[in-house]
Legacy VTK file of the C-alpha trace (Angstrom):
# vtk DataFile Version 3.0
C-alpha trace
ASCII
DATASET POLYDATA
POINTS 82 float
1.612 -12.472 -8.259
4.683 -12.856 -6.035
5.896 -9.926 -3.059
8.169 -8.085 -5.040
5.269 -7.745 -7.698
3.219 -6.491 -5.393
5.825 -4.081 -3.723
6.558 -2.627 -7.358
2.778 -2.179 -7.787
1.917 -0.262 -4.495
5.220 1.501 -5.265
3.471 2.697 -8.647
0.143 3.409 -6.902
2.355 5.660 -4.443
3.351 7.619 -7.182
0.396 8.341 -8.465
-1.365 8.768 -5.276
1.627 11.044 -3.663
2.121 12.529 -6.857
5.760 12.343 -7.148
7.531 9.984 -10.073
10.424 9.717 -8.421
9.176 8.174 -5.066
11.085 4.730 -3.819
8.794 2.734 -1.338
10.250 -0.642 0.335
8.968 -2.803 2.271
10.470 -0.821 5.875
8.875 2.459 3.963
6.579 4.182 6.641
4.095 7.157 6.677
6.696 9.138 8.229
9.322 8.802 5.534
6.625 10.456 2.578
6.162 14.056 2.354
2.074 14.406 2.167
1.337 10.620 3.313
-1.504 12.012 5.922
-5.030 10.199 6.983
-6.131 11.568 3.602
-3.803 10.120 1.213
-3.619 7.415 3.292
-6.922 6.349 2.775
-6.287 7.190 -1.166
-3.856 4.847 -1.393
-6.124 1.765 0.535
-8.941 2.921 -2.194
-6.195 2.424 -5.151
-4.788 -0.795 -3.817
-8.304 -2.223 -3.262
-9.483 -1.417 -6.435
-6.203 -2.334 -8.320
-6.125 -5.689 -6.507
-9.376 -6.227 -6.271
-9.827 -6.905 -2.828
-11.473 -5.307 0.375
-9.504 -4.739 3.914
-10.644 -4.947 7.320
-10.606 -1.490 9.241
-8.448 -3.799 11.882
-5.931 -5.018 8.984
-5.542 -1.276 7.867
-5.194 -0.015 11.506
-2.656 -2.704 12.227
0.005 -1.832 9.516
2.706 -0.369 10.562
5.157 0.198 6.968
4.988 -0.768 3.704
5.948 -4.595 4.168
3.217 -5.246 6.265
0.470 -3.741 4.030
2.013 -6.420 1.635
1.701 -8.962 4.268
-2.044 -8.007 4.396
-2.270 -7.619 0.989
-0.964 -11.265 -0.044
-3.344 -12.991 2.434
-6.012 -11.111 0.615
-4.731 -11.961 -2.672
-4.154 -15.517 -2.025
-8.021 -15.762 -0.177
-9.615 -15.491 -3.448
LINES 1 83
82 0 1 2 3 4 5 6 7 8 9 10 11 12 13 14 15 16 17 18 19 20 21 22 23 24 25 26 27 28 29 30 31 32 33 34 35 36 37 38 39 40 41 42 43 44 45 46 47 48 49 50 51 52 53 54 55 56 57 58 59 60 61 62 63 64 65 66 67 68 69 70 71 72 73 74 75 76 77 78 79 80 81
């Protein structure tokens, strides 16, 4: 699975999570540009991408991202460890 696979992925898991269809996420998307992204959906969304990737984060990896590209960052090292 390539980056822009992945970014069209979390963008679909945003959706869902933020409840909103119509929701565009990029890579420079951050917390602060998504009505309702708080600590709570936040940690919705880490649950869905874990679980739709298959893959487990670090409390350090999560704590270190800073928008959207980055969680792909993590996300690909993850995907690419298995």
């Amino acid at each position: 699975m390539d980056r822009e696979q992945m970014l069209e992925q979390i963008q679909e898991l945003c959706r869902e999570v933020f409840e909103d269809d119509e929701l565009e996420i990029t890579e420079s998307t951050t917390a602060a540009d998504v009505e309702n992204w708080d600590s709570l959906t936040h940690l919705s969304l880490i649950h869905e991408i874990e679980t739709t990737f298959r893959v487990k984060f670090t409390m350090g990896e999560i704590q270190g991202v800073n928008d959207v590209g980055e969680l792909v960052d993590v996300l690909a090292k993850r995907v690419n460890e298995r």
